[in-house]
C-alpha positions in Angstrom: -11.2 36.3 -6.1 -13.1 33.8 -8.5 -16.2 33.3 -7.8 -19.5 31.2 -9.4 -23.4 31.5 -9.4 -25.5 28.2 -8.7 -27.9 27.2 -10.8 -31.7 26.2 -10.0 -30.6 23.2 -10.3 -27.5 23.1 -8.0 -24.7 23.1 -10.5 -21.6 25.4 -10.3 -19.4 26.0 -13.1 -15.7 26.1 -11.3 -13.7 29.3 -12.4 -11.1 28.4 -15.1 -8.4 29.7 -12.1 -9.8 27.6 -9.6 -9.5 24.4 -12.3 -6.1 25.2 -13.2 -4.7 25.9 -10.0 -6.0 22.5 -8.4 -5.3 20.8 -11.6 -9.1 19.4 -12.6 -9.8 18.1 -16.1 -13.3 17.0 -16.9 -14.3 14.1 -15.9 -12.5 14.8 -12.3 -14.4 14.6 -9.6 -14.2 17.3 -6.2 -15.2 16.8 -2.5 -16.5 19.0 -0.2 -14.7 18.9 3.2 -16.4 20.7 6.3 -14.3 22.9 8.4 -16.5 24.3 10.7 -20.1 25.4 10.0 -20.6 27.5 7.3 -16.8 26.7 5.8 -15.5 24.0 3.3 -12.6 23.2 1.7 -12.9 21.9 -1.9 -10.6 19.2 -3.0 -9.7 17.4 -5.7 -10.6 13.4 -5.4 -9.0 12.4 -8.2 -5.6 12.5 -6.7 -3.8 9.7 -5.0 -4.3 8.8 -1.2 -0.6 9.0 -0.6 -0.9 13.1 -1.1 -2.9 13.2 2.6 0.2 11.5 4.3 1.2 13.8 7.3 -1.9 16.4 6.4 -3.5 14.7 9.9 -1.0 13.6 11.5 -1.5 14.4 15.1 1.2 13.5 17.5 -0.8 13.0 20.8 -1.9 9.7 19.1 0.0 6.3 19.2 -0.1 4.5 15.9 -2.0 2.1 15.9 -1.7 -2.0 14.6 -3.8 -3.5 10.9 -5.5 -5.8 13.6 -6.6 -2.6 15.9 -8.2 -1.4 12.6 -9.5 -4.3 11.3 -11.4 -4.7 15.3 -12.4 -0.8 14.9 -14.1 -1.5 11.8 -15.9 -4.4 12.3 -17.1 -2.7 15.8 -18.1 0.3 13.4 -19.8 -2.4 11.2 -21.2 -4.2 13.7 -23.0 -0.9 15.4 -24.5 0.5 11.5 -26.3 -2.7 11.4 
């Protein structure tokens, strides 16, 4: 299993098998996605949107309109002010 060693300064170099295998270049930029506590997923965020589709897709929930999300964002704006 690869594996990397922080630096003082919070930097991790990421295993040459890791970069290879989610297909990372320099330059590309990674996120950090929280699981549960304790457990993260590490993806790439250099790829396009359209590789999530169907990743949360959750069938209890109705699909919703552009004008039902353009009112949930603006409440969500509305409330951070």
């Amino acid at each position: 299993m690869p594996s990397a060693t922080m630096t003082s300064k919070g930097q991790l170099t990421v295993p040459v098998q890791v970069r290879n295998a989610m297909g990372l270049e320099a330059g590309d930029r990674v996120e950090f996605v929280e699981l549960g506590k304790g457990h993260f997923e590490i993806m790439a965020a250099t790829r396009s949107i359209r590789e999530l589709e169907g990743r949360y897709y959750d069938k209890r929930r109705k699909p919703v309109t552009l004008e039902e999300m353009d009112a949930a964002i603006a409440r969500g704006a509305a409330r951070s002010r």
